[in-house]
N, C-alpha and C positions, 0 to 999 in steps of 0.2 A: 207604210214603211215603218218598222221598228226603231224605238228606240234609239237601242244599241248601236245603228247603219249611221244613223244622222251623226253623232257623236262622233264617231272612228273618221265618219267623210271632216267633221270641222274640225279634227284634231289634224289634221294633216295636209290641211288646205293651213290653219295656223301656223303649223311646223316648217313648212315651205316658206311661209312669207317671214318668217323670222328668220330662217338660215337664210332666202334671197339678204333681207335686210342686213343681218349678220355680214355678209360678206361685199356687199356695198362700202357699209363702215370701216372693212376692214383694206379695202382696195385706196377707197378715198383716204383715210390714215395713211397707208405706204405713197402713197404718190404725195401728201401735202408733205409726210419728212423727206421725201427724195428732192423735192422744190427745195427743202430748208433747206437741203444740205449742200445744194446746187453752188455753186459761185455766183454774184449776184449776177452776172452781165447773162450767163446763161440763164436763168431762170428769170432774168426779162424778156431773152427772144422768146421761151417758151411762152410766155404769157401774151407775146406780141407787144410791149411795149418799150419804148425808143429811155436811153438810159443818159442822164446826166442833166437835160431840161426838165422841169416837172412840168412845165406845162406842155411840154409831147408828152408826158406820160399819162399825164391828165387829159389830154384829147384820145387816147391811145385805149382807156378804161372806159371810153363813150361817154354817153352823155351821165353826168352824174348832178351833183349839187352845184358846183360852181368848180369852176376852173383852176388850178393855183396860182397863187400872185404872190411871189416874193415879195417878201417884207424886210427891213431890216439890212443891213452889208451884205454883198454877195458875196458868197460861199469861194473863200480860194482855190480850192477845187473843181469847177464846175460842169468838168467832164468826166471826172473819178467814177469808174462803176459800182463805187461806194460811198455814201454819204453817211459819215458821221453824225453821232448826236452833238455833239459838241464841235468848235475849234477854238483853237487861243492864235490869240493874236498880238501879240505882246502881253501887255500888262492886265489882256480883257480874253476873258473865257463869254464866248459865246454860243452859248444852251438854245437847239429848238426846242422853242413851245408845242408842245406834243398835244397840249390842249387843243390848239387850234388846227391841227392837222384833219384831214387830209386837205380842208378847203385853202388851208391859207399855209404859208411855209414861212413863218414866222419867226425871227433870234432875238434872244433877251442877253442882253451884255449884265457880267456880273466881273464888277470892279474888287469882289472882296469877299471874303468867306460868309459873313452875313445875307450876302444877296443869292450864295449858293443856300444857304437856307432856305429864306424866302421861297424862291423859286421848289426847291423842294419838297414845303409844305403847303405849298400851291397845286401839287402833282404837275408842272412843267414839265415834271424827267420821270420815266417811270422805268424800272426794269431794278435789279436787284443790283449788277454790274456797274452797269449805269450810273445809278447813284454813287457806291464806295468810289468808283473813281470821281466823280465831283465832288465829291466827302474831299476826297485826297488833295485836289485841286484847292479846294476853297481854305483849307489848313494851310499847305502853303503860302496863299494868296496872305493869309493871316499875319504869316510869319513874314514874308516880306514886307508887309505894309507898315507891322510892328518894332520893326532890323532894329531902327535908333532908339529905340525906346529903352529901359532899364529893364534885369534880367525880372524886377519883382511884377513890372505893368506888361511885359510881353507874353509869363506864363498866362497872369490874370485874363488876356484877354484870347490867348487861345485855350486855356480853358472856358471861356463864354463861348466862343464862337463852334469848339466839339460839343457843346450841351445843347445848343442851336439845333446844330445842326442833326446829331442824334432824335434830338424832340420830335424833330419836321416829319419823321417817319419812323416812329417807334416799333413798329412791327421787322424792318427790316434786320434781316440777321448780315448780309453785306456789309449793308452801313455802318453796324458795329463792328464787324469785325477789320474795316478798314480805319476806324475810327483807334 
């Protein structure tokens, strides 16, 4: 067999398996944004699991690590086909710990713009939205906790508590700009 025959046959047995491939990625890509773009309740039936308990959802995913176990205040919601990262509850913003997810469904109460720090430069809360809004949150929480205080100790200490918080995640451009 020449050459030339061997080459032309593995150029083309290559070519195939890359355009198969090619178009694999390109199927699985349209179908993971159609799930995104789904509403959440439908694209839990599609996935086949049950919405508002995590732990039918966690039974629902098979066997995995460990099961979920609520942690922390139950969620006021807890048939919503949408669960928040966050809820406030009065005077207390309550952040899932995203750290510990999927195994544990965990909330960290944060009394005060410092503790949204904290939490922030813990990576508790990740996503870019995410945060400016608890940026947003924890400024407020600031400004109310500081209401009585004089106009010179109130800037002072929401200017500590934006530099905080900006710190906690210096890469984010959200954060700044909710900031």
């Amino acid at each position: 067999m020449p050459a030339s025959d061997h080459d032309t046959g593995r150029r083309q047995i290559f070519r195939l398996i890359g355009k198969q491939a090619i178009q694999t990625v390109t199927q699985v890509a349209g179908v993971a944004t159609a799930v995104s773009q789904m509403p959440t309740n439908a694209a839990a039936g599609l996935m086949g699991l049950g919405l508002g308990n995590p732990r039918q959802n966690a039974e629902g995913m098979g066997a995995g690590p460990a099961p979920l176990r609520p942690a922390g205040p139950a969620p006021s919601t807890a048939n919503a086909p949408y669960r928040s990262p966050y809820r406030v509850d009065g005077d207390v913003l309550y952040l899932v710990d995203q750290r510990r997810l999927p195994e544990v469904l965990e909330e960290q109460a944060c009394r005060r713009g410092s503790d949204i720090a904290f939490y922030l430069r813990a990576a508790a809360a990740r996503g870019g939205p995410l945060m400016a809004q608890l940026a947003a949150y924890g400024l407020a929480m600031t400004a109310r906790e500081s209401a009585d205080r004089s106009a010179l100790q109130r800037d002072s200490e929401l200017r500590r508590v934006t530099r905080a918080i900006a710190l906690s995640r210096p890469g984010s451009r959200m954060l700044d700009w909710s900031l």
